[in-house]
Structures are given as structure tokens and as C-alpha cells.
MARRO-290388 format. One record per atom (N, C-alpha, C): residue in one letter; residue number from 1; z, y, x. Coordinates in nm, 4 decimals. Atoms other than C-alpha are relative to their C-alpha. Example, Ala and Ser with C-alpha at 12.3 -4.5 7.8 and 13.67 -1.06 7.14 Angstrom:
BEGIN
['a'; 1; [0.0000; -0.1190; 0.0890]],
['a'; 1; [0.7800; -0.4500; 1.2300]],
['a'; 1; [0.0000; 0.1200; 0.0900]],
['s'; 2; [-0.0060; -0.1190; -0.0820]],
['s'; 2; [0.7140; -0.1060; 1.3670]],
['s'; 2; [0.0730; 0.1090; -0.0770]],
END
This chain:
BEGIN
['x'; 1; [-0.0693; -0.1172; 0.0479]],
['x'; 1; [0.1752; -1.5948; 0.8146]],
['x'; 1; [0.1320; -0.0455; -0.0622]],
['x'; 2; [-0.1181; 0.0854; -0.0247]],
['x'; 2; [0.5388; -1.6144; 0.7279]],
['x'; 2; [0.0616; 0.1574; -0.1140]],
['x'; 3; [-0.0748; -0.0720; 0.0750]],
['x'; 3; [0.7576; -1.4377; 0.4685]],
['x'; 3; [0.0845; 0.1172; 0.0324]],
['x'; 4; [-0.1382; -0.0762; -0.0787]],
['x'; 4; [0.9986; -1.1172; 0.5620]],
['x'; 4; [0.0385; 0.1018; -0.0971]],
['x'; 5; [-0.1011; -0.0486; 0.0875]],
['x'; 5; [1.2505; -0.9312; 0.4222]],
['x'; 5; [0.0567; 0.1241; 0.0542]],
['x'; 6; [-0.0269; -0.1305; -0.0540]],
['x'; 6; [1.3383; -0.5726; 0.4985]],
['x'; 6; [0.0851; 0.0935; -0.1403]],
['x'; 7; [-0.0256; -0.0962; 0.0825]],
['x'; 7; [1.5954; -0.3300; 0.3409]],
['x'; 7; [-0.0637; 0.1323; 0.0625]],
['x'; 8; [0.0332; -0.1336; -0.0603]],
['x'; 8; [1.4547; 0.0234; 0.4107]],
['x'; 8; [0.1585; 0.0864; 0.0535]],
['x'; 9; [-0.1016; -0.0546; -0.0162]],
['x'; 9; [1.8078; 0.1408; 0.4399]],
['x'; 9; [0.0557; -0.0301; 0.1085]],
['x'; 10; [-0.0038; 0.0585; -0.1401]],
['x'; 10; [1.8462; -0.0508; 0.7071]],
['x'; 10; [-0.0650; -0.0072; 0.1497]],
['x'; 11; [0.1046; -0.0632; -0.1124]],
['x'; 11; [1.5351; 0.0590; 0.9047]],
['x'; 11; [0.0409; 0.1351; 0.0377]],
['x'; 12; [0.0251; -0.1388; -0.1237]],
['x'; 12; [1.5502; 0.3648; 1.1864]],
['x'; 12; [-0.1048; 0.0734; -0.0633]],
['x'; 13; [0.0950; -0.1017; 0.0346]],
['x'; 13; [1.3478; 0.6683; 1.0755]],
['x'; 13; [-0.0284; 0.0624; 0.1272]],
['x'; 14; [0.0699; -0.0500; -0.1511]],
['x'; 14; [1.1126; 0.7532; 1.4222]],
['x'; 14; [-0.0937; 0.0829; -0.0687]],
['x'; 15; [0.0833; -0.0639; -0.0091]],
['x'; 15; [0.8588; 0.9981; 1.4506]],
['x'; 15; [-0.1276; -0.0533; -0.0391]],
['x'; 16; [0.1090; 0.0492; 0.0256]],
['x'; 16; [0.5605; 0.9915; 1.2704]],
['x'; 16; [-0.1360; 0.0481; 0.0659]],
['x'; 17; [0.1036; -0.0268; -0.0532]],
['x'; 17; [0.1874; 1.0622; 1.3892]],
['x'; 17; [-0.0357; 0.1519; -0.0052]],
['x'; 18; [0.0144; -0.0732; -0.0176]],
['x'; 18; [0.2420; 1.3540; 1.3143]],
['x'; 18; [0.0576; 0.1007; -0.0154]],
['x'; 19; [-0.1346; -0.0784; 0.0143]],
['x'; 19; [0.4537; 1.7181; 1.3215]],
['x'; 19; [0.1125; -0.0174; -0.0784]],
['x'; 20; [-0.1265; 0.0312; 0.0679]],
['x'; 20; [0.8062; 1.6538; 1.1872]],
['x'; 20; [-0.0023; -0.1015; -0.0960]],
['x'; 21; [-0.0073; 0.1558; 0.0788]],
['x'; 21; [0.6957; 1.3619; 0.9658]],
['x'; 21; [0.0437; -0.1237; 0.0735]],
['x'; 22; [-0.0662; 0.1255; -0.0408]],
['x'; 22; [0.9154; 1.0866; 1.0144]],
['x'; 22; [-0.0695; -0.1289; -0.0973]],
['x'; 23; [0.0179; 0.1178; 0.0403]],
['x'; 23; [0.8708; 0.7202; 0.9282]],
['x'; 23; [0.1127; -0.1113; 0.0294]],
['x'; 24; [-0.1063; 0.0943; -0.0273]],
['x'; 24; [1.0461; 0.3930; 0.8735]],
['x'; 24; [-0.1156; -0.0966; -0.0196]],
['x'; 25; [0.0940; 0.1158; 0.0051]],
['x'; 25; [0.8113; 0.0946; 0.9736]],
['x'; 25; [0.0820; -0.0983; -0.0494]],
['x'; 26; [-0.0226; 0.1187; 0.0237]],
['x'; 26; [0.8691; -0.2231; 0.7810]],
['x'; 26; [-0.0773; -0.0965; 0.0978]],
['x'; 27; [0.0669; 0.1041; -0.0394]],
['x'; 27; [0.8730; -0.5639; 0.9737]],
['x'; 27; [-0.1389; -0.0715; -0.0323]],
['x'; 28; [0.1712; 0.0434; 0.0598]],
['x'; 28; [0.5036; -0.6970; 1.0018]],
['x'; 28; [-0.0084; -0.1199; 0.1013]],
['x'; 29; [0.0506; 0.0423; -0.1300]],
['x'; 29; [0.3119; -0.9428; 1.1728]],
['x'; 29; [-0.0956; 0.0370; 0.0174]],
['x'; 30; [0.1203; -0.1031; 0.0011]],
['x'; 30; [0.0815; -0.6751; 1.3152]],
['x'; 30; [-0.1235; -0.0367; 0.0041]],
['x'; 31; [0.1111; 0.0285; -0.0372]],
['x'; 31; [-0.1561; -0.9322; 1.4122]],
['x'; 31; [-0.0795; -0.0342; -0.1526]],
['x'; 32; [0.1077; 0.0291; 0.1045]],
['x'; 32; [-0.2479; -1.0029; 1.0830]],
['x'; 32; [-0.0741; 0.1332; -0.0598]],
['x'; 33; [0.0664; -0.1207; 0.0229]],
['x'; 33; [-0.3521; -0.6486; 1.0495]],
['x'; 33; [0.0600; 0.0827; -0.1643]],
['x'; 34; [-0.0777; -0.0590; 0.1536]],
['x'; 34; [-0.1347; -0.5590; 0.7329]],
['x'; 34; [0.1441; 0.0775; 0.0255]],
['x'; 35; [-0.0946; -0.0422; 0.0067]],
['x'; 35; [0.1574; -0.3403; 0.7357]],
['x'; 35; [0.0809; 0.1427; -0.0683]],
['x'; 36; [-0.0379; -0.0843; 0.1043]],
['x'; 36; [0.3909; -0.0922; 0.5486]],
['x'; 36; [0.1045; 0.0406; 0.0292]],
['x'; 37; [-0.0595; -0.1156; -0.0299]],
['x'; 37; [0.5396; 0.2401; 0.6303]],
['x'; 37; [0.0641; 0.0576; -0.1319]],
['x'; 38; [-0.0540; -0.0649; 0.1168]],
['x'; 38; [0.7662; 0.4637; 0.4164]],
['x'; 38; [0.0202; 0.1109; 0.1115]],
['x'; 39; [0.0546; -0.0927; -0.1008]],
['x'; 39; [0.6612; 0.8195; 0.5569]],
['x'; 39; [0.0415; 0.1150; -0.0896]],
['x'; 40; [-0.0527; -0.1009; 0.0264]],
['x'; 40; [0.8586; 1.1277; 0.5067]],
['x'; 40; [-0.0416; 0.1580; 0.0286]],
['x'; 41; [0.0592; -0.1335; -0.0917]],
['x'; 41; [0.6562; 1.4503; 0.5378]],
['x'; 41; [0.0846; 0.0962; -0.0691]],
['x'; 42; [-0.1097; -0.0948; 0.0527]],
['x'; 42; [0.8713; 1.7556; 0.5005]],
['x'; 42; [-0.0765; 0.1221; -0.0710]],
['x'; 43; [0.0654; -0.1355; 0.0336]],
['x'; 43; [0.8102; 2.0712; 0.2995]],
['x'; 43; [-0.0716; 0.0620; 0.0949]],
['x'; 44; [0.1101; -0.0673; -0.1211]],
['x'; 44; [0.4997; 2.2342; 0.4751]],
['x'; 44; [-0.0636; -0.0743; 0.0570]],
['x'; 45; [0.0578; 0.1203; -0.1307]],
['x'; 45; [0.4329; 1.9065; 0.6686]],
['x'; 45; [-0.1558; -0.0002; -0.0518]],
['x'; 46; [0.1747; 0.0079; 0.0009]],
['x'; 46; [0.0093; 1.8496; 0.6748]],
['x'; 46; [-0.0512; -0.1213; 0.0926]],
['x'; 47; [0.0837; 0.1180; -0.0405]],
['x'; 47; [-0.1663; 1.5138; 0.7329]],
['x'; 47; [-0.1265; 0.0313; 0.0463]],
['x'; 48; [0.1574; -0.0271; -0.0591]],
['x'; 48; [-0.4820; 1.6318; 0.9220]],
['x'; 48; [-0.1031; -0.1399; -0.0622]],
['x'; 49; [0.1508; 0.0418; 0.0970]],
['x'; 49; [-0.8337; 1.5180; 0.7419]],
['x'; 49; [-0.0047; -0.1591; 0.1828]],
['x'; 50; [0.0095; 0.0716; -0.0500]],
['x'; 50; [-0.8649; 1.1581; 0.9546]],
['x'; 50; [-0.0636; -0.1181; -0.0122]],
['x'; 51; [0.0687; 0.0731; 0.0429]],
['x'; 51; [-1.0831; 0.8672; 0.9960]],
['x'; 51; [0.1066; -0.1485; -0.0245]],
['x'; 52; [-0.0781; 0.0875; -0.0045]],
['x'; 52; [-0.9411; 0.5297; 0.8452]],
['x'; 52; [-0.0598; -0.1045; 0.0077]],
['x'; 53; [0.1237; 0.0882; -0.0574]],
['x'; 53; [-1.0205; 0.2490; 1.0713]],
['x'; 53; [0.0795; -0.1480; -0.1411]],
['x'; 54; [0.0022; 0.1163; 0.0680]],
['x'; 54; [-0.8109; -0.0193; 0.7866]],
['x'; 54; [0.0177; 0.0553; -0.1643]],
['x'; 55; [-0.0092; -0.0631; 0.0757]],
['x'; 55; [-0.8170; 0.0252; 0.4429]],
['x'; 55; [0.1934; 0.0193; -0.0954]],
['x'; 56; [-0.1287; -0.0612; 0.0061]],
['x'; 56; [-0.5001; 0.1834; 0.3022]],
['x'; 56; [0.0426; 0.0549; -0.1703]],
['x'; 57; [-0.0554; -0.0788; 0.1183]],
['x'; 57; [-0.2832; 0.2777; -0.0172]],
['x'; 57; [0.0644; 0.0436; 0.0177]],
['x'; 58; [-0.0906; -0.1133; 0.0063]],
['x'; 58; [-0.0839; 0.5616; -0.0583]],
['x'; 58; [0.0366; 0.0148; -0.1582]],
['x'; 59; [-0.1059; -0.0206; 0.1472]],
['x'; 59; [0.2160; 0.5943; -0.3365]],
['x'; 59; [0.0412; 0.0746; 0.0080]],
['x'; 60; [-0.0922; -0.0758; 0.0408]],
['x'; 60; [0.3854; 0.8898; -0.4172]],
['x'; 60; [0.1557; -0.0339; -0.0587]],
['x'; 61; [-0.0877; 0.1023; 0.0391]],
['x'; 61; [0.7280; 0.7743; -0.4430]],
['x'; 61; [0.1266; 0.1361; -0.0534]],
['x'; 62; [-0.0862; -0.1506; 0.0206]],
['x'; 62; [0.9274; 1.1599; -0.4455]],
['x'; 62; [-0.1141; 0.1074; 0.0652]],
['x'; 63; [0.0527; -0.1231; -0.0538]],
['x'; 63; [0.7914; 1.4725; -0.4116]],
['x'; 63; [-0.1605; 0.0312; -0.0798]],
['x'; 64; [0.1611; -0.0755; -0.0020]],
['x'; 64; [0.4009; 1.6359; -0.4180]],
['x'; 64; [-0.0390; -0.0334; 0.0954]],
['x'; 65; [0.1380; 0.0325; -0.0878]],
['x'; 65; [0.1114; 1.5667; -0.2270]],
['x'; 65; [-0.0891; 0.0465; -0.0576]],
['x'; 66; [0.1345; -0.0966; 0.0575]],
['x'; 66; [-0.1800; 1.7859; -0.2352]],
['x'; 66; [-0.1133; -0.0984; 0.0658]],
['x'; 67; [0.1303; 0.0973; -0.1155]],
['x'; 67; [-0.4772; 1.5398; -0.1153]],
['x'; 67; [-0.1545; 0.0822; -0.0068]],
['x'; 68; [0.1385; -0.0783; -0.0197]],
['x'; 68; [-0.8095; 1.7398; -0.0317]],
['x'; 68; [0.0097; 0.0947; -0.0764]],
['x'; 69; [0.0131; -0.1351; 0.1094]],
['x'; 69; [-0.7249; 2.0492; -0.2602]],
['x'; 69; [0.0692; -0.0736; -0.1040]],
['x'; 70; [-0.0395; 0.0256; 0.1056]],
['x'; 70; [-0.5853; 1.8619; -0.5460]],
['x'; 70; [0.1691; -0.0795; 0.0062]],
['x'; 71; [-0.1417; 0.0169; -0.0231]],
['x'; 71; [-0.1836; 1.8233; -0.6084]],
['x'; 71; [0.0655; -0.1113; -0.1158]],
['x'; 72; [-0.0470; 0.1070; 0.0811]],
['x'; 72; [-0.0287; 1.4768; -0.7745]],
['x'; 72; [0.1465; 0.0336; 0.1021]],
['x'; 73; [-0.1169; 0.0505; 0.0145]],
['x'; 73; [0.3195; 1.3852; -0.8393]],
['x'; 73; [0.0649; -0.1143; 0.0253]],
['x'; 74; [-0.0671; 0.1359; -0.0191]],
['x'; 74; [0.5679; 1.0890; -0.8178]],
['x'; 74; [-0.0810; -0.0926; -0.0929]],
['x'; 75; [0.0694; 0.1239; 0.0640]],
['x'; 75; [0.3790; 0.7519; -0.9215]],
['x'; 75; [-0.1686; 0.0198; -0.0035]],
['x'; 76; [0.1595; 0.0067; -0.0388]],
['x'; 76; [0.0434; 0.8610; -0.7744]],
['x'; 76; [-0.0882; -0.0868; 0.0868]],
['x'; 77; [0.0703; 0.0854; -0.0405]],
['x'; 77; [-0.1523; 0.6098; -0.6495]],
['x'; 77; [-0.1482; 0.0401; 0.0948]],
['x'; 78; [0.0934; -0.0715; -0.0299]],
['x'; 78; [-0.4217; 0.6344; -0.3855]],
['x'; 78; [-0.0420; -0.1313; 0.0659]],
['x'; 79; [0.0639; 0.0800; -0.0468]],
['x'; 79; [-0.6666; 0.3709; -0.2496]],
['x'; 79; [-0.1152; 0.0369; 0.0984]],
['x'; 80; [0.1016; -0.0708; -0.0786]],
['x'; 80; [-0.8643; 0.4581; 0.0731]],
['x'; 80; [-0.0799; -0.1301; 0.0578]],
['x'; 81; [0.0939; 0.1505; -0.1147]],
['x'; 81; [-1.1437; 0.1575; 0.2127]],
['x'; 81; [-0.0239; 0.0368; 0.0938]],
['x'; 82; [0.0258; -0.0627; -0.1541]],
['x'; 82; [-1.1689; 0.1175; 0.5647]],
['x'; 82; [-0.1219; 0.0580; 0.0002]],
['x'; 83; [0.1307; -0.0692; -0.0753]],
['x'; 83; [-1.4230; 0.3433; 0.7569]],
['x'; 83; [-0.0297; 0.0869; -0.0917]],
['x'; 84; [0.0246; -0.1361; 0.0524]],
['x'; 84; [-1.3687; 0.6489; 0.5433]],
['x'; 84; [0.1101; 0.0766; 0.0249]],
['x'; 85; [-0.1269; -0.1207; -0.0705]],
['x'; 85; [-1.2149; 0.9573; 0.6349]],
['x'; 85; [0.0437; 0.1215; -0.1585]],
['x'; 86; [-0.0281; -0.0658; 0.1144]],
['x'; 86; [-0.9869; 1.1208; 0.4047]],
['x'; 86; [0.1207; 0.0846; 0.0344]],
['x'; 87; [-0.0505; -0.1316; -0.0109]],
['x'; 87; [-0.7546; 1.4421; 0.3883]],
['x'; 87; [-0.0822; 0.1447; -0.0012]],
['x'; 88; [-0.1530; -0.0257; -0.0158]],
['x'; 88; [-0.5797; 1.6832; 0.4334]],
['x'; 88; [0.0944; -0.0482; -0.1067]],
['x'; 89; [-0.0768; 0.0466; 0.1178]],
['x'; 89; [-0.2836; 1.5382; 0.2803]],
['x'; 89; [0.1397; 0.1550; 0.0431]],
['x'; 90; [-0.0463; -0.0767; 0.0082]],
['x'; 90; [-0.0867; 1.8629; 0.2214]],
['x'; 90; [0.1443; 0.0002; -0.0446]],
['x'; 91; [-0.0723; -0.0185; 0.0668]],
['x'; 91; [0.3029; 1.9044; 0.0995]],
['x'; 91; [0.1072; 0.0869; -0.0035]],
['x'; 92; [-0.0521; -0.1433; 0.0125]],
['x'; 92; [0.4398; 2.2383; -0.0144]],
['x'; 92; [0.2024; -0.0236; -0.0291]],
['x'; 93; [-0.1735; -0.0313; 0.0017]],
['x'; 93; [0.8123; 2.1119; -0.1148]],
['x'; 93; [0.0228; -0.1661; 0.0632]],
['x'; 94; [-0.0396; 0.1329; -0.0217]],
['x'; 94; [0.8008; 1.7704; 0.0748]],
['x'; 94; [-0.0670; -0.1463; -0.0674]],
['x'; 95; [0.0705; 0.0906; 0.0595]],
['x'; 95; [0.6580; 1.4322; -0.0259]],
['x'; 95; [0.1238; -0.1503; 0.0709]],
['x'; 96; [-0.0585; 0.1319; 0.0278]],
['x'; 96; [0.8605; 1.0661; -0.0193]],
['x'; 96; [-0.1538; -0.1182; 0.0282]],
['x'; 97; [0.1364; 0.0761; 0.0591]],
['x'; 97; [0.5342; 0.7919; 0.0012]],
['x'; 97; [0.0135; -0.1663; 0.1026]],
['x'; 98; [0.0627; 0.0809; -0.0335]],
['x'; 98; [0.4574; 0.4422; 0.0406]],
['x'; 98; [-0.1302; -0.0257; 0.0509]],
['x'; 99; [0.1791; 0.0299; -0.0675]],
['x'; 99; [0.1711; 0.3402; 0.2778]],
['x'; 99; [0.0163; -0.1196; 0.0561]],
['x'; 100; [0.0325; 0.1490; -0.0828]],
['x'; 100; [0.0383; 0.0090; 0.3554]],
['x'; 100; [-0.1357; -0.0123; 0.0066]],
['x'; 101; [0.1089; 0.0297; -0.0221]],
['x'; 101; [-0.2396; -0.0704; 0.5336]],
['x'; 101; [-0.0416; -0.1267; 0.0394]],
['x'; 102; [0.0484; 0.1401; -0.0320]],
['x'; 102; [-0.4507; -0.4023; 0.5831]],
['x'; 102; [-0.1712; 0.0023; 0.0054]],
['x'; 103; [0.1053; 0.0623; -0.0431]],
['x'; 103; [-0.7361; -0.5461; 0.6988]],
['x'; 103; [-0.1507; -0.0236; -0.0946]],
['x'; 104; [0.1261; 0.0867; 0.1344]],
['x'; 104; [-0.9017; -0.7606; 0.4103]],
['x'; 104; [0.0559; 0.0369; -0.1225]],
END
């Protein structure tokens, strides 16, 4: 494994997994099974309820996020272990968020 260096400002914002949510993938080496998105869902946007095959954190970095009925703010923290399914991730005026997922 090997060190890397990414400005986000400098990354392309593509299409994310899902309606109008964009993303900016940070450099990875995918094979090690670790990597980290900065994922832009827009006012209204909706993360459908999904199974997660690695386990995953989610930051609130701007905005709201409603996760299963319940609505946090900027500096919310979320820890999902693989092979559990979690959502809807809901956001009524937009959401900003760090996500990285890994393996071990």
C-alpha cells in the first residue's frame, strides 16, 4: 500500500449511484478495498434503504441528512459494519458528506 494525495478541488464531480447526486472519488488503491467519496446529494435527493457489502462511515460535512426518520446536522458521524443494510438517507435542503468505505 502506498501513500496519496488528493486535493478535492481538483477532482471531477461524476454522477453518483444515484438521482442527481453527484460525487468526487478520491484516488484509491481499490484493491485494497478502502476508499473515499465526497457525495453531494441535492435538496430532495434520497439514498434508497441498501445493503452494505463493506463497512462504511458517513460525515456530515454541510447540510442535513435525515437517516431512517431521524434528521442530524454538520459534524454527524455515522458508522455502518459490513453486511447491514441501512437507510433511507433523506435530504430536504441538501447534504455535503464524507464517505469512506473499507474492508477491515
Amino acid at each position: 500500500m502506498k501513500r496519496i494525495f488528493a486535493n478535492a478541488r481538483d477532482l471531477e464531480w461524476v454522477d453518483g449511484p444515484y438521482p442527481n447526486v453527484k460525487m468526487k472519488v478520491f484516488p484509491s488503491e481499490m484493491e485494497s478495498g478502502t476508499y473515499t467519496i465526497l457525495l453531494d446529494v441535492p435538496p430532495g435527493g434520497v439514498l434508497e434503504r441498501h445493503d452494505e457489502p463493506l463497512n462504511e462511515v458517513f460525515y456530515v460535512l454541510k447540510g442535513t441528512m435525515s437517516i431512517e426518520g431521524k434528521s442530524y446536522g454538520e459534524g454527524a458521524y455515522f458508522f455502518t459494519p459490513a453486511g447491514m443494510a441501512h437507510g433511507p438517507f433523506e435530504s430536504e435542503n441538501g447534504c455535503l458528506a464524507l464517505v469512506t468505505k473499507f474492508s477491515r
